[in-house]
C-alpha positions in Angstrom: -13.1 -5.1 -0.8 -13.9 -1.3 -0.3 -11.0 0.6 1.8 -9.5 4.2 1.7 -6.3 5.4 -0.6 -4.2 8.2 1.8 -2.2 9.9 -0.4 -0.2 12.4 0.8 1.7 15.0 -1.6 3.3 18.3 -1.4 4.7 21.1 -3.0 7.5 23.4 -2.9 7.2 26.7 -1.4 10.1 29.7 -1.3 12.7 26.9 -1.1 10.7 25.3 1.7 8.5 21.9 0.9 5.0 22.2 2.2 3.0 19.1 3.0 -0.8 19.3 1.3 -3.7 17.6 3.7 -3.5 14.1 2.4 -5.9 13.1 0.0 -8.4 10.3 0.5 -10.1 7.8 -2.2 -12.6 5.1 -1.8 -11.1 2.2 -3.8 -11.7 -1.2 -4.5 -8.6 -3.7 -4.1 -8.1 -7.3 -3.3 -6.1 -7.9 0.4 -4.5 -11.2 1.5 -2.0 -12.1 3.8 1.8 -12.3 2.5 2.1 -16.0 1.8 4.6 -18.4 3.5 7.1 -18.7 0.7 7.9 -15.0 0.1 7.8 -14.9 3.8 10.9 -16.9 4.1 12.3 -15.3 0.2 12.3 -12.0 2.2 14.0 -12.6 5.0 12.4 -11.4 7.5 11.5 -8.1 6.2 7.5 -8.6 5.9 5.4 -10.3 8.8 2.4 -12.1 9.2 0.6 -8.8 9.8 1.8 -7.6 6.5 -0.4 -7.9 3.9 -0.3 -8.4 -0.3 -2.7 -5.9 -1.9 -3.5 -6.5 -5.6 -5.3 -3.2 -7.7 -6.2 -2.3 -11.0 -5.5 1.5 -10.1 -1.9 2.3 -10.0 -0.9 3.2 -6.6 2.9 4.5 -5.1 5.3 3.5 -2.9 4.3 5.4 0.5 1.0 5.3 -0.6 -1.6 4.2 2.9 -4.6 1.9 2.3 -7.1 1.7 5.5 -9.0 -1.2 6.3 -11.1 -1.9 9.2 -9.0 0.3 11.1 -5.5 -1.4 10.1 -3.0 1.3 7.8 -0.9 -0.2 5.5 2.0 1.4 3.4 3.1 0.6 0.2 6.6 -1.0 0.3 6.8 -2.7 -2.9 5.3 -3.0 -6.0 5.6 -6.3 -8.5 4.2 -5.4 -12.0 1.8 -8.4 -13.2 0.9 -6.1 -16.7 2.5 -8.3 -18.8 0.0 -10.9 -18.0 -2.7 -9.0 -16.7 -4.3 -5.6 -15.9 -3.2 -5.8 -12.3 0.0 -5.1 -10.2 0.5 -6.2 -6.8 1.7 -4.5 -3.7 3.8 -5.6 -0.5 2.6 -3.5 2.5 3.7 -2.9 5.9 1.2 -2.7 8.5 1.6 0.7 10.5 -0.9 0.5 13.1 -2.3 -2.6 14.8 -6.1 -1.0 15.1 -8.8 -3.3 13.6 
């Protein structure tokens, strides 16, 4: 499904770091709900309104994806490369809009 990448970066400016306008990408990833089992494995630290994002693009820790509204941030990242060309992401729902 279609949703938008905010990525926010910086730079470092006479000693002082300096936050760039984040930057915003149309993207293509696969979001389902955290199943029941790594629910319970986690204990406690991701909810139902957490969500498991799988993506052929790379994306960071801290990393937002927008959906209908809903922001999610990048918690965790679990590397599936060895077995295919995708990795999957744990992320925390920030906002409870949409």
């Amino acid at each position: 499904m279609k949703c938008i990448l905010i990525r926010k970066s910086g730079k470092w400016k006479s000693g002082k770091y300096v936050e760039l306008p984040p930057e915003r990408i149309t993207l293509e990833v696969v979001i389902l709900p955290i199943d029941a089992r790594l629910l319970q494995l986690e204990g406690g630290r991701y909810t139902m309104d957490d969500r498991a994002i799988y993506s052929l693009i790379p994306l960071n820790n801290g990393d937002q994806i927008e959906r209908d509204g809903g922001i999610f941030t990048i918690d965790k990242t679990v590397d599936y490369s060895e077995y295919a060309d995708f990795k999957k992401y744990l992320a925390k729902r920030v906002t409870t809009h949409g």
